[in-house]
N, C-alpha and C positions, 0 to 999 in steps of 0.2 A: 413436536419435540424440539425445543428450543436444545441451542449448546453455547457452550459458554468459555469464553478466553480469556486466560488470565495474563493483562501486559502488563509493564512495566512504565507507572506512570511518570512525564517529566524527561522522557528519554530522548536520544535525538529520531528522525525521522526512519532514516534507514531500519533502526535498532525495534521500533517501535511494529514500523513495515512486516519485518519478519516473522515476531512474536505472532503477528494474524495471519500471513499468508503461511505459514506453515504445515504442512509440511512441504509445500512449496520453497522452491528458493528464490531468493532476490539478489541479482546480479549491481543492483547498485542503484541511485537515486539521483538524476538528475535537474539540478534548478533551471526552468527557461526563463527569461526576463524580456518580458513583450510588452508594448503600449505600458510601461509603468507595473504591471502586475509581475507578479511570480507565480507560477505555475510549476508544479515540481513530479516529476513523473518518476513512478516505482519500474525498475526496467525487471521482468521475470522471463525465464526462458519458456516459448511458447509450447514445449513439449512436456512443460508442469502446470499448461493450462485445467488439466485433468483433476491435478492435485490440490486445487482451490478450495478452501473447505465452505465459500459459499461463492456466490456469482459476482462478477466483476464489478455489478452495479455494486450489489450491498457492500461491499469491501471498499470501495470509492468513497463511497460516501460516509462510512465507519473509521478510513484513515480520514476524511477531512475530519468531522467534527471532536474526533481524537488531537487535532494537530493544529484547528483554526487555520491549515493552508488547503488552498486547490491544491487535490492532488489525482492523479490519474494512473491505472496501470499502463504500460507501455509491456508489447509481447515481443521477442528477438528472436 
């Protein structure tokens, strides 16, 4: 049974974050800038790890190629 999320395309990162990990919340978005690269990690509190509505992998890689950035979840 496939599901299906409806975002908000063109949006900024955070805004876009939310729309997927919902009903989870997102505490905030932070940019690292290492070796030349950006890397931007979605920070979620780890006791809404539960409320992910799919696994960490697929949501990673569903926010990069929504965003054309490396982006990673980060747990608090």
């Amino acid at each position: 049974r496939a599901k299906i999320r409806v975002v908000e395309g063109g949006t900024e990162t955070r805004k876009l974050a939310q729309d997927l990990l919902t009903p989870a919340k997102v505490l905030g978005v932070n940019v690292l800038y290492a070796g030349g690269k950006e890397e931007y990690r979605v920070r979620v509190p780890c006791s809404h790890l539960r409320r992910l509505p799919a696994s960490v992998d697929d949501i990673q890689i569903s926010l990069a190629k929504l965003t054309n950035k490396n982006i990673k979840l980060a747990f608090e």
